[in-house]
Each structure stands twice: as C-alpha cells, then as structure tokens.
BANUTOR-94494 format. One record per residue (C-alpha): residue number from 0; residue in one letter; chain; x negated, y, z. Coordinates in pm, whole numbers. Layout:
N
<node NUM,"A","A",<X,Y,Z>>
...
***
This chain:
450
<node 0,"X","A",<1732,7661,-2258>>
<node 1,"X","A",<1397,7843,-2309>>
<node 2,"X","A",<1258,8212,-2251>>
<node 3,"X","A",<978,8420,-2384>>
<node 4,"X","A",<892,8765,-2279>>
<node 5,"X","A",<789,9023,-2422>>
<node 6,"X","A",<613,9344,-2278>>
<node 7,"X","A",<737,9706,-2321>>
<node 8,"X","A",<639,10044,-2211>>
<node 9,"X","A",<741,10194,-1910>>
<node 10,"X","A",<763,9909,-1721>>
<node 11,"X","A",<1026,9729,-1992>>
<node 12,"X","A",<1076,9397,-2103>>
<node 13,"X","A",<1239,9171,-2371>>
<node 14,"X","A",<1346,8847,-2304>>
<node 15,"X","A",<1451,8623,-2571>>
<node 16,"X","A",<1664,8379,-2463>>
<node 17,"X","A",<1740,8033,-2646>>
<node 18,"X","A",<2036,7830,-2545>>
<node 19,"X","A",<2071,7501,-2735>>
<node 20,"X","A",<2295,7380,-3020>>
<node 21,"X","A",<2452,7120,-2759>>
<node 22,"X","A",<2500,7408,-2515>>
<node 23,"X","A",<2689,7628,-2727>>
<node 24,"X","A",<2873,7365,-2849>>
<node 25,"X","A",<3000,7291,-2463>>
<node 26,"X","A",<3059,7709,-2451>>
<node 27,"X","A",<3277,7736,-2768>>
<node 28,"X","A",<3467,7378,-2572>>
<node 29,"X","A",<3512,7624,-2320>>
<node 30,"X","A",<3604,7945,-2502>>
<node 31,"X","A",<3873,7718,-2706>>
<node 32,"X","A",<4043,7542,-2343>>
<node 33,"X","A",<4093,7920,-2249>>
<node 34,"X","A",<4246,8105,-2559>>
<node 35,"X","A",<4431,7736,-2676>>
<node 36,"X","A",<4748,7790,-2532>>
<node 37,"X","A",<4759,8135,-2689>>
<node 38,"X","A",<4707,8089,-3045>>
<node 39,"X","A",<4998,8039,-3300>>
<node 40,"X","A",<4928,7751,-3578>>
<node 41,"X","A",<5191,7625,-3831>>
<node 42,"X","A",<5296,7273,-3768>>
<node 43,"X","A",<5155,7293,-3413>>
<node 44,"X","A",<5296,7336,-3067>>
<node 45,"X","A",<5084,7602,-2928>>
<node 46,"X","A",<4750,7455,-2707>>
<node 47,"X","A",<4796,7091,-2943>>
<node 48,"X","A",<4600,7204,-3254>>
<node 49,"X","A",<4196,7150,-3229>>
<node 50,"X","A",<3922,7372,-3223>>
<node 51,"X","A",<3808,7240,-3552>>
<node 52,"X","A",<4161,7354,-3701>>
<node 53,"X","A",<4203,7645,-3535>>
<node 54,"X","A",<3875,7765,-3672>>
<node 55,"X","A",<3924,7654,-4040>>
<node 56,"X","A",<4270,7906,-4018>>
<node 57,"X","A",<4124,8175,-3832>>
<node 58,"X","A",<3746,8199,-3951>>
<node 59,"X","A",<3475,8002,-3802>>
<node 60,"X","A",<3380,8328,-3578>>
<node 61,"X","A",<3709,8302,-3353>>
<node 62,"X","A",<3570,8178,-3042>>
<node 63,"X","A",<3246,8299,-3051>>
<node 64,"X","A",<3259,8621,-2858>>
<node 65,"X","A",<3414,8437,-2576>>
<node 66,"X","A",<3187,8127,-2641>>
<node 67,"X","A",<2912,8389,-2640>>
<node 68,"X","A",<2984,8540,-2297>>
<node 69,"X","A",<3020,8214,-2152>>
<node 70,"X","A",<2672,8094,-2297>>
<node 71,"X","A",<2496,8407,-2132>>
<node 72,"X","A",<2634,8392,-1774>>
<node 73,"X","A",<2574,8025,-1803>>
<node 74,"X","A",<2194,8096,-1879>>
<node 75,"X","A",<2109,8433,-1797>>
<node 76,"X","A",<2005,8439,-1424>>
<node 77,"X","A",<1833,8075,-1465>>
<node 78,"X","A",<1690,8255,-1789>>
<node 79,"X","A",<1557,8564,-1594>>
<node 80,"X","A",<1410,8292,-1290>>
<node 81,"X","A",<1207,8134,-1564>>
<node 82,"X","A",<1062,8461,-1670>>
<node 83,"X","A",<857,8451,-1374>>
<node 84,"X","A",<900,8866,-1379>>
<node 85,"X","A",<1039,9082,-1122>>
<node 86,"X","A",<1339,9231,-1294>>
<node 87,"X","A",<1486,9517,-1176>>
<node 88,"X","A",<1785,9625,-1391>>
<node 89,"X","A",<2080,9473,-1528>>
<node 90,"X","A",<2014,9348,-1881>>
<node 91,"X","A",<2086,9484,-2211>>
<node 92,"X","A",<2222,9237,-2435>>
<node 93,"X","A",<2109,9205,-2828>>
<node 94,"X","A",<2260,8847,-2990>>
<node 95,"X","A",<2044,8759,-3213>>
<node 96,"X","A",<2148,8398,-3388>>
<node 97,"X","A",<2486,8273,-3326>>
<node 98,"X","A",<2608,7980,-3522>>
<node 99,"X","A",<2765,7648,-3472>>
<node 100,"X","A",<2529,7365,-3482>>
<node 101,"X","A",<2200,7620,-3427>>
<node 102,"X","A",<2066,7702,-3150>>
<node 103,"X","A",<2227,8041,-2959>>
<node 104,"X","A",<1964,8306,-2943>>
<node 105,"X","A",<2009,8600,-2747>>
<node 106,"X","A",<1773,8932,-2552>>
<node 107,"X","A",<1805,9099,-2286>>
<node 108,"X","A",<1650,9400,-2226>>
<node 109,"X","A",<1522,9432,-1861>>
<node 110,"X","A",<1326,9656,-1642>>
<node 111,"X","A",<1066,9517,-1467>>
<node 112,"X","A",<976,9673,-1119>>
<node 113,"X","A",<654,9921,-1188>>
<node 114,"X","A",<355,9964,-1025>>
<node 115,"X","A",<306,10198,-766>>
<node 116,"X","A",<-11,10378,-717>>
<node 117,"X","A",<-87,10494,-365>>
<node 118,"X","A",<-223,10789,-215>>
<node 119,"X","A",<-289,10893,98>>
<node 120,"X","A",<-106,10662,370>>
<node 121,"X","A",<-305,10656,705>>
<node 122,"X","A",<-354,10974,844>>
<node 123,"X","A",<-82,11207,673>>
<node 124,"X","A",<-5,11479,894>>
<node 125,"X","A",<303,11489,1030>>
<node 126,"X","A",<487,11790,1258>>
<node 127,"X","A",<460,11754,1658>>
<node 128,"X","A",<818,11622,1797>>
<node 129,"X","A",<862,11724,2093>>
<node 130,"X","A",<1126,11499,2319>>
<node 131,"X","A",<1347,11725,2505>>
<node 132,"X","A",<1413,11655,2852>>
<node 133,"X","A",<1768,11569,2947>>
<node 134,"X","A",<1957,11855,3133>>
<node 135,"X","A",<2241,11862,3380>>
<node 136,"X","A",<2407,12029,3082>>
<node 137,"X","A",<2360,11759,2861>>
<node 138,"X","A",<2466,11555,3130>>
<node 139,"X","A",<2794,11722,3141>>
<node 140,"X","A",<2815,11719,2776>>
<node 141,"X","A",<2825,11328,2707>>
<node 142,"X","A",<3084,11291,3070>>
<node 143,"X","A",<3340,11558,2913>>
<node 144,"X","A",<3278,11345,2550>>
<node 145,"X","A",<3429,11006,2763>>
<node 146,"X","A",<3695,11239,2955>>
<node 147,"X","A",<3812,11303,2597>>
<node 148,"X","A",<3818,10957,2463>>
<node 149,"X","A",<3965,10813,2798>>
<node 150,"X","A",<4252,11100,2788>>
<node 151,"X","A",<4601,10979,2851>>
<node 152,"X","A",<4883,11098,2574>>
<node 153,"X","A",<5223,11213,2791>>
<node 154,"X","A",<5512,11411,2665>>
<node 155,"X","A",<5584,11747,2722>>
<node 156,"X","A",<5920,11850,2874>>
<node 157,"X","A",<5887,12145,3094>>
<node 158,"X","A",<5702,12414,2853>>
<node 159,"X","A",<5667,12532,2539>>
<node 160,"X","A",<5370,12455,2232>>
<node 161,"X","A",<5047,12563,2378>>
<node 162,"X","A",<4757,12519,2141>>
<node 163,"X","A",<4611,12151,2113>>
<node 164,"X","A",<4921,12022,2188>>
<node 165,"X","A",<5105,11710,1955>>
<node 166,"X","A",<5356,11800,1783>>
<node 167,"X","A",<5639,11600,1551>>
<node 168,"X","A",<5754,11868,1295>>
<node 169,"X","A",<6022,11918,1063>>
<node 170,"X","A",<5936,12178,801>>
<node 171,"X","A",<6110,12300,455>>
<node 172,"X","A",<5872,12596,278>>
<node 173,"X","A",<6019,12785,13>>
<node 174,"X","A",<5932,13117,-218>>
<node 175,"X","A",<6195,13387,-248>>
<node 176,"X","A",<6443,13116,-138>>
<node 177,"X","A",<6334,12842,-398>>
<node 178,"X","A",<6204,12548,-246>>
<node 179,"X","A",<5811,12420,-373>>
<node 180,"X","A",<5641,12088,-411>>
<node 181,"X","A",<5450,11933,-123>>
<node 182,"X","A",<5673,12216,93>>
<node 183,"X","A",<5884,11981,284>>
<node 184,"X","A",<5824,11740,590>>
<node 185,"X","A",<6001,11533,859>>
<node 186,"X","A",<5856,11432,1196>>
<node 187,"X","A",<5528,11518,1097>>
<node 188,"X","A",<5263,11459,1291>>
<node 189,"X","A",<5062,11801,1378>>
<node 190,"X","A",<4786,11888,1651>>
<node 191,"X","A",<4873,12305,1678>>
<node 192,"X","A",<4536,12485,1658>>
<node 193,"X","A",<4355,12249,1455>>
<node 194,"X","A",<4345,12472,1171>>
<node 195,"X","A",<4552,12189,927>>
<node 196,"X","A",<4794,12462,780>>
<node 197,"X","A",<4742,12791,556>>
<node 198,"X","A",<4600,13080,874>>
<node 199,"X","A",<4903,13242,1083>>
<node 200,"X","A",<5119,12880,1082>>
<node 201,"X","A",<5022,12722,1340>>
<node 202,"X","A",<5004,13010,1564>>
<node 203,"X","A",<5354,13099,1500>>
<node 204,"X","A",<5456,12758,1674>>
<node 205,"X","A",<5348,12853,1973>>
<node 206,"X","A",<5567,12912,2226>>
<node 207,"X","A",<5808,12716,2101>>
<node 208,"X","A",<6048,12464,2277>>
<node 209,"X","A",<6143,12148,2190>>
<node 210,"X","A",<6452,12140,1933>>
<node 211,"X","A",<6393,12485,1857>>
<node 212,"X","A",<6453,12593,1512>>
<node 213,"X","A",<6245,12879,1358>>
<node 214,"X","A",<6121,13048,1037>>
<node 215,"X","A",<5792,13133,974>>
<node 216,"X","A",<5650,13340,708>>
<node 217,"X","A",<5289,13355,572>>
<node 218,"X","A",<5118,13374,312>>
<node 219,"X","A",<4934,13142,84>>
<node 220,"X","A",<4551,13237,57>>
<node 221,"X","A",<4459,13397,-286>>
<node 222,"X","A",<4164,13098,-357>>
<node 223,"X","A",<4453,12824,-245>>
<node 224,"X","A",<4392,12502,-491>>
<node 225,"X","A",<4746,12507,-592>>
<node 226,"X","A",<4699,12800,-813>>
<node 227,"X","A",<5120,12854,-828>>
<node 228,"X","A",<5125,12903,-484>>
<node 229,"X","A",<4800,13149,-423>>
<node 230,"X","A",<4874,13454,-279>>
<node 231,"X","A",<5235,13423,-252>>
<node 232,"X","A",<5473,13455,40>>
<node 233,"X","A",<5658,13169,205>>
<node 234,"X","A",<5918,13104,452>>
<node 235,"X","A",<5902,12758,616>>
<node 236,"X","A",<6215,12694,831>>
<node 237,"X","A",<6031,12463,1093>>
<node 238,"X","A",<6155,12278,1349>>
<node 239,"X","A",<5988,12133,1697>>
<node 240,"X","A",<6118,11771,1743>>
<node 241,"X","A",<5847,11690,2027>>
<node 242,"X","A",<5601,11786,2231>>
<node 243,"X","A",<5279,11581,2363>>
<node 244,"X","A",<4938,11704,2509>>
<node 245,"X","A",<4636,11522,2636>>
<node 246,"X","A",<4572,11468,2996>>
<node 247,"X","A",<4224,11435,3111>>
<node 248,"X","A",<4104,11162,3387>>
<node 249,"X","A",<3993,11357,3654>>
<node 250,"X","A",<3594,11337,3718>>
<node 251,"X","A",<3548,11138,4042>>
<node 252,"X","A",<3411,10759,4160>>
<node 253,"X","A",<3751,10605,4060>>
<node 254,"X","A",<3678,10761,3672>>
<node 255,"X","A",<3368,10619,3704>>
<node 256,"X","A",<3441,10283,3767>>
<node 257,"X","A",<3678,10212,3502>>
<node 258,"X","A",<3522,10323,3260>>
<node 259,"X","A",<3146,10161,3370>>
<node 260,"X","A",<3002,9860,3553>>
<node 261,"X","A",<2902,10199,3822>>
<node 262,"X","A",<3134,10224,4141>>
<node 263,"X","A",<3018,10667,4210>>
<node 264,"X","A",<3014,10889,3966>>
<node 265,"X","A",<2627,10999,4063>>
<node 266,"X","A",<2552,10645,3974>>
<node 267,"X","A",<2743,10661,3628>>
<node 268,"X","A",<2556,10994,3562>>
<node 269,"X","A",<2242,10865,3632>>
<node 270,"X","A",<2307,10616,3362>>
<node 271,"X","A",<2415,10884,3139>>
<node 272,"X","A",<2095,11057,3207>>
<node 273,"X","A",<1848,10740,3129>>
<node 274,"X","A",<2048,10659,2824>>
<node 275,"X","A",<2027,11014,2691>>
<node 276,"X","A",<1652,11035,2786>>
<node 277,"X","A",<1626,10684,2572>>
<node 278,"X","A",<1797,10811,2289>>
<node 279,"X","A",<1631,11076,2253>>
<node 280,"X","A",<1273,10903,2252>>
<node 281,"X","A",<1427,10667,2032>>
<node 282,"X","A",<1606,10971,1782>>
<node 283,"X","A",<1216,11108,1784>>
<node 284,"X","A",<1016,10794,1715>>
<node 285,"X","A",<1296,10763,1459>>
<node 286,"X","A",<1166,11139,1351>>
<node 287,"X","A",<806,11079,1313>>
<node 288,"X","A",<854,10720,1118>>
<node 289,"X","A",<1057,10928,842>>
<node 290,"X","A",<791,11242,785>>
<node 291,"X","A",<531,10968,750>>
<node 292,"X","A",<720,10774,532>>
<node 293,"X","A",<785,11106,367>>
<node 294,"X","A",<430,11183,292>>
<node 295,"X","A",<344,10822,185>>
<node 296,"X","A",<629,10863,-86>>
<node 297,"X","A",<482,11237,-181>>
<node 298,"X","A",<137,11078,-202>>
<node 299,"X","A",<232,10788,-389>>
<node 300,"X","A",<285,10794,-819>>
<node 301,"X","A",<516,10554,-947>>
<node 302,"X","A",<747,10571,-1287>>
<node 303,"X","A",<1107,10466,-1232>>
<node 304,"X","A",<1242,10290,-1528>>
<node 305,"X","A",<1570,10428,-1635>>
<node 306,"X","A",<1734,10158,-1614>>
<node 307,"X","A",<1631,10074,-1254>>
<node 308,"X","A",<1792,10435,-1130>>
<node 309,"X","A",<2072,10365,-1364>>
<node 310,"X","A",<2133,10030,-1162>>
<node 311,"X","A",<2049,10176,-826>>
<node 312,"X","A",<2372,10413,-927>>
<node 313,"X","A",<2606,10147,-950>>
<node 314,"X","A",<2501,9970,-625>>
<node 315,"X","A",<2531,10305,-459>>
<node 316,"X","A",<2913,10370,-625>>
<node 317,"X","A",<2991,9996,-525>>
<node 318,"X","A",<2874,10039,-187>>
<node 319,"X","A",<3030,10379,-168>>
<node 320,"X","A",<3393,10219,-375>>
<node 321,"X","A",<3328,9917,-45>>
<node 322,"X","A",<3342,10176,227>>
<node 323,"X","A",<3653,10315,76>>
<node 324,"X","A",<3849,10030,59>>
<node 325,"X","A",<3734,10018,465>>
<node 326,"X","A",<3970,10355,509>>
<node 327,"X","A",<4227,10220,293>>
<node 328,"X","A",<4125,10436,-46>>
<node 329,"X","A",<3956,10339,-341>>
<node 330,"X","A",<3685,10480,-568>>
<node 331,"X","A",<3929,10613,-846>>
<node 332,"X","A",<4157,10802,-592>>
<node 333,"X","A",<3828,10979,-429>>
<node 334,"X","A",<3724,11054,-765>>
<node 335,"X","A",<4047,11223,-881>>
<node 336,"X","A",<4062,11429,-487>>
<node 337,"X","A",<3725,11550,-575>>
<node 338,"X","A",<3799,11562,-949>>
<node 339,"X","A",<3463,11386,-1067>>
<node 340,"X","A",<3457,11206,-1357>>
<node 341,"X","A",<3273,10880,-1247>>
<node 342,"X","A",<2962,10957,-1487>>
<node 343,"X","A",<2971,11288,-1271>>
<node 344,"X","A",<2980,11068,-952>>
<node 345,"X","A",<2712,10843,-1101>>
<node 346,"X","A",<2490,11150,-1139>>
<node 347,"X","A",<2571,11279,-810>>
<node 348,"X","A",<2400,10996,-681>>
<node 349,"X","A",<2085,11012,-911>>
<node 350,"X","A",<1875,11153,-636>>
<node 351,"X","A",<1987,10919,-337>>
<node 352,"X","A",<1916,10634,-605>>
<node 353,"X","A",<1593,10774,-663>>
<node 354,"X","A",<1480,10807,-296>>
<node 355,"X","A",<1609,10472,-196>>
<node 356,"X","A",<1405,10274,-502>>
<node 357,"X","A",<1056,10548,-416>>
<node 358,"X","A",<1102,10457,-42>>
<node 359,"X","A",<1146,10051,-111>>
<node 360,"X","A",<819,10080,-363>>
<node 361,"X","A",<629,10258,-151>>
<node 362,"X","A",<681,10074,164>>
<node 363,"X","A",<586,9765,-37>>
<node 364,"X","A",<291,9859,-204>>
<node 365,"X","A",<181,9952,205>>
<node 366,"X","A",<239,9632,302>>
<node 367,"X","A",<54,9440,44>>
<node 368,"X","A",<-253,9682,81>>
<node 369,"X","A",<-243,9611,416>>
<node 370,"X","A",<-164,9240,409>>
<node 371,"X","A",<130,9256,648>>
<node 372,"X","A",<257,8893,708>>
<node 373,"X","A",<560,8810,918>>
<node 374,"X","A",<550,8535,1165>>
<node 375,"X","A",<777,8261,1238>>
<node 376,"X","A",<839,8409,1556>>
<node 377,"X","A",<901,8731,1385>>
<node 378,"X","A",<1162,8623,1149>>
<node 379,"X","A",<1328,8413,1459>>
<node 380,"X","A",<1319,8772,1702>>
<node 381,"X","A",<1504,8913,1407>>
<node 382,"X","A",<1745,8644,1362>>
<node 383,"X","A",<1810,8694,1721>>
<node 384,"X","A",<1866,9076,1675>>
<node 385,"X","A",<2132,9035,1404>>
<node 386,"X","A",<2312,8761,1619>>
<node 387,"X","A",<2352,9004,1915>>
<node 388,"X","A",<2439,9301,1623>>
<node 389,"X","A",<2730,9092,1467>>
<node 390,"X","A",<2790,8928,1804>>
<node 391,"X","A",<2807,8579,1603>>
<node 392,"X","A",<2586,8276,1720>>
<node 393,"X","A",<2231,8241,1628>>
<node 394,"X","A",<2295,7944,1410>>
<node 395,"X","A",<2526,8115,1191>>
<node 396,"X","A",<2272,8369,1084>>
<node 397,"X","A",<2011,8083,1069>>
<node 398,"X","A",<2232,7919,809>>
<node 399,"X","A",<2350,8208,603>>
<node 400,"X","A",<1900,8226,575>>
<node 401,"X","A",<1879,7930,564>>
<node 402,"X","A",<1771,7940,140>>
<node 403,"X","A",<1422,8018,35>>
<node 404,"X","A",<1519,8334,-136>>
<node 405,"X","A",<1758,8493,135>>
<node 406,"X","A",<1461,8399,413>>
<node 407,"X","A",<1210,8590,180>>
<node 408,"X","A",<1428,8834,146>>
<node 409,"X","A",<1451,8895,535>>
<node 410,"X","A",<1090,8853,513>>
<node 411,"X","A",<1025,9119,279>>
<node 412,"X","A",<1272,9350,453>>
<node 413,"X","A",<1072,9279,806>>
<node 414,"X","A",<705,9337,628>>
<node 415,"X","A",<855,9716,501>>
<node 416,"X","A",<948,9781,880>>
<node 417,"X","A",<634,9683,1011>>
<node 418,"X","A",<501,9918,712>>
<node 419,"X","A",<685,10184,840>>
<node 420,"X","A",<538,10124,1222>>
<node 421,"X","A",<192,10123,1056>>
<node 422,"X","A",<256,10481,903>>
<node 423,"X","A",<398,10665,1148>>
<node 424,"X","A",<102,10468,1451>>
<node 425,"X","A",<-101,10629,1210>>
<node 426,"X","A",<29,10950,1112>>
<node 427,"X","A",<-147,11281,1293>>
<node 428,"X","A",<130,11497,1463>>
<node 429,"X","A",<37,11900,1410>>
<node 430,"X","A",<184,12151,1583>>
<node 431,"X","A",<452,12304,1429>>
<node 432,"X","A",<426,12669,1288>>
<node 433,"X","A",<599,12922,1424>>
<node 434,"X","A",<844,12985,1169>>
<node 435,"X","A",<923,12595,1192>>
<node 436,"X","A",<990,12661,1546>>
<node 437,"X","A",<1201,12967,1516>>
<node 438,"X","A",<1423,12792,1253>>
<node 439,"X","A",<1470,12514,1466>>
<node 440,"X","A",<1582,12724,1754>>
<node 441,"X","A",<1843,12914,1523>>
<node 442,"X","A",<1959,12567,1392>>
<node 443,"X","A",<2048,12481,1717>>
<node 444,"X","A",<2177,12830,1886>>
<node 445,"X","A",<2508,12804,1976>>
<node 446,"X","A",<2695,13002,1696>>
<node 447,"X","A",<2949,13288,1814>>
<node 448,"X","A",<3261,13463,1648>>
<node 449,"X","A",<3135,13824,1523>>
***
C-alpha cells in the first residue's frame, strides 16, 4: 500500500490511495467466501463453484463492490497514518482503478484540521464574580433537598387524596359517550398535583377515598397536540385504587447520623455549610475559566472545514443516540416524539458542533504558543483522578493508556486544561455594569403567581 497527498483549499486534502494487485486479489478471496454460499450456478451445489467460475457467469465485476469495501477498511486508517496529516473528517471516497490483476486505486477526500490564528489571549477582560456567602437559608435549602430524598413511601388509609399524594388510577375518558385513543388506564401510577393531566383533572381527585368511583369532566385545551381531541369535552369515569404519600424524616441528631458520618445535626449543617461555600468557589472559578475561554475563542480566526462540523454532528447525534439507549430510548423514537427529521436533528446541533471544534482549536493553539508540556507526574495525578472518578484501580486506567496514542491523547487533553488555567490566571475581572447586575438579580428573584 502507498499514499500521496494532495493539498486543497480550505484546509482540504486528497489522498490517493494504492492498494496492491496481491491485496485486492486477497479482498475479492474475501468478498467471494462471504456471498459463496448465496449464489446459484448450474451444475453446482451452492458455495462449491469457484470464484473464477462464478465470475465468467456473472461478469468479472461481481465481487468487486464488496471486494472494494473490504480493500478500503483494510487500508484506509493505516493509509491516513502514513499521510503524516492531521485529518479531521471522515473521508469521501472516489475509486479510481479497480481491476483484477492491477493495482486498486482509490481517494479519499479529507479535511485536515486548519490553522487557527490567535488574538488577544492574556489579559481579556472578563466580568467580576462575586462568590456569595452561604446563608442559613441556603443552609435550610440543601437539609430539606436530603429530607426529600430520604422520605419514607407509606400507604394511606385514614383520609382522602390530598395533593402530592401517590395514587394507582383506573381511568376510561370518553366524548359524548364514545370512548378515544390513549383515553383508558389501569392502576396507573399518578402523583395528584403534579400537573401530568389536561388543567381541572387532577384537582377533581381530591378528596377522594380509596375505591371510590367518580366521573370527571374537563375539557381538552384548544392548542392540545392531538388535534381531534382540542377543545372538546370529556368525561373520564376514574377510579382511586390506592393511596400513598411521602413521609419526611424528622430534622434532629438521629436524621443526621444516618444519613452522614456527623452524630448532631449542628455538626451535619456545618458540613452542609463548608460544602456549599466550596461549591460555590468552585461553580465561580468554573465562571471565570469559561468568559476567558470565551474571549480567547471571540479573539481567535479560524475556518472550519465543512466537513469537520459535518463530522462533529454525527459524534454529537452518536453521543446524544448513547445517552438514550442509557434511559432505555433510542435516537429514532426521540426523533419521531420531537418530530425531527434526523438532517433537522443534525442541524440542530450545527452550533454545539461548532463551539466544541472553536473551543478544542483555540485551547490548542494556547498551548503551543505557550509551550505547555505535561509532566510525568502530571499525567500520573490524572491517572489517579480518573481511578477515584470510576472508582476502578489505578492500574486499570494505566493499561487502558497504556498505547502511545491514547497517552498523547490524555496528554493533549491535560495541556488544553492547563490552557484554560493560564486564561482565566490571566484574565482581568471588571466590574459588572449595572444593567448586568440588575438582570442578574431578576434572573434569580423568586418568581410569584400574578
């Protein structure tokens, strides 16, 4: 195998890829041991008749699309190693010579990563961030927050439904007596208040028992997505099978200790309080790295390839289509609930794409200018950090870096951080103006019913 490259604009490149006559010869082996056993020849049992038959019957081009494909992921990413270039894209394939007994030719259209030109890095002005100090309120806040998550679930069997109470309900909707789709339910699982239902159902539940039977009428709203139900009047004969609340731990020394290494609840909040207070040093360092980052991006002029954002896309709709599959979904089913076609998705992501591949660029062109290396003892600390993150042992990360490329990789990833530390140490903090200030404050006002 052998590549050449040639130079385009905009940060493009052709390779031209030769894979030799001997090679392809192995790839069409290949392309015939997979399709053998499918092809019909008179006077042969089916997977018995040769290649060399096979092709004088059906044309000597019958295995070369497959024998083709095999040849180019056989070659490709040794192919785009050779180069020497820094390729950014997924390739665009051109076949240029395919033949048996010659020599398989083949491009691939690339982008190449492009040069960034920097502006203005040290010294970018960034706003003031001003850490707030931890109140008793806040205090009380981030207590109630575990009293929530350490409430008990009991049954209810001495009142009625009160709002944000559990409830197992049996439900059948219909319209002037004729039932709908997606009207009916057993034992279904409902917290009353929560604002799940069309307005006026779940507040008609309230009050009632367990085993009561009841019918309540409402009305669909006019802007309801199923378009042959908006606006229209329903009665759904609903039924109260069960009845569960919540039942909060009461705030005292014993609430404390199980649910922290503290025996008193003034030692627990004290912990609350120094945890808050670190967070929220931690939430504004996190602040100020981003605006200088920010203005090191604005200041900087680099010219994405489209192919680069194009690729950037896909990782982004794989990584989304991965965190799916987490909850149980998949990308196809989220596209059809938000009824995106994926090209729409793919677009939708276009800016996110964009940021991501500006931010990366930037951060590297930083650390070159500035010669950032990253020390053995460096790359070990991090090591370290990702061992107590996964809570795996240290050797197990070691190994899974244990390849040139993946420990350059971690490298390169430590350099941009360090990058990032250099802006922001760097970056002048300006008070903020005062319409800054009052937006701020009306972000985070407390908003009230009119």
């Amino acid at each position: 195998m052998s590549v050449s490259v040639e130079k385009l604009e905009k940060s493009m490149a052709k390779l031209t890829i030769t894979v030799s006559a001997e090679d392809f010869i192995k790839a069409l082996d290949k392309a015939y041991a997979k399709q053998k056993n499918r092809i019909s020849v008179p006077g042969f049992r089916k997977g018995h008749a040769t290649r060399q038959i096979i092709q004088r019957m059906y044309g000597a081009g019958v295995f070369f699309e497959d024998a083709a494909n095999e040849a180019i992921n056989e070659s490709y990413a040794a192919a785009a190693k050779e180069s020497g270039e820094k390729i950014v894209s997924n390739p665009t394939i051109d076949i240029t010579q395919i033949e048996e007994g010659k020599d398989f030719i083949y491009t691939a259209e690339v982008a190449l990563e492009p040069p960034v030109e920097l502006g203005q890095y040290k010294g970018v002005e960034i706003a003031k961030v001003d850490v707030k100090e931890v109140t008793e309120e806040d205090i009380d806040k981030e207590l109630k927050r575990q009293q929530d998550a350490n409430a008990k679930i009991i049954d209810v069997t001495d009142r009625p439904v009160a709002n944000g109470d559990m409830i197992k309900l049996d439900f059948d909707g219909s319209i002037d007596g004729v039932p709908f789709e997606g009207g009916k339910a057993e034992n279904y699982d409902l917290t009353v208040g929560s604002g799940s239902f069309i307005p006026g159902f779940e507040d008609q539940l309230v009050g009632m028992n367990a085993g009561e039977e009841k019918d309540v009428k409402v009305t669909f709203p006019e802007d309801y997505n199923a378009k042959e139900l908006a606006g229209k009047e329903a009665v759904f004969h609903c039924k109260v099978n069960s009845i569960r609340t919540r039942q909060l731990p009461e705030l005292n020394d014993e609430f404390a200790d199980e649910v922290s290494e503290f025996d008193t609840l003034d030692e627990y909040k004290a912990d609350i309080k120094k945890n808050l207070e670190v967070k929220r040093e931690e939430d504004a360092k996190t602040t100020r790295e981003n605006e200088a980052v920010d203005a090191a991006i604005k200041n900087a002029t680099i010219e994405i390839p489209a192919p680069m954002l194009t690729t950037q896309e896909e990782n982004l709709a794989e990584e989304m289509a991965q965190n799916l599959r987490y909850q149980g979904m998949n990308l196809e089913d989220y596209l059809k609930y938000t009824g995106m076609t994926r090209d729409q998705f793919l677009e939708s992501m276009k800016p996110q794409a964009e940021r991501r591949i500006r931010t990366r660029l930037t951060l590297e062109a930083v650390a070159k200018a500035e010669n950032i290396e990253v020390s053995d003892e460096e790359f070990d600390d991090e090591i370290k950090k990702m061992a107590d993150q996964y809570k795996t042992p240290v050797e197990n990360i070691k190994n899974y870096f244990s390849s040139d490329e993946a420990k350059n990789d971690l490298k390169a990833d430590i350099a941009v951080q360090k990058a990032v530390t250099l802006l922001a140490e760097n970056a002048v903090e300006v008070e903020k103006k005062e319409e800054e200030k009052k937006d701020e404050a009306e972000a985070e006002a407390p908003k009230t019913e009119a």
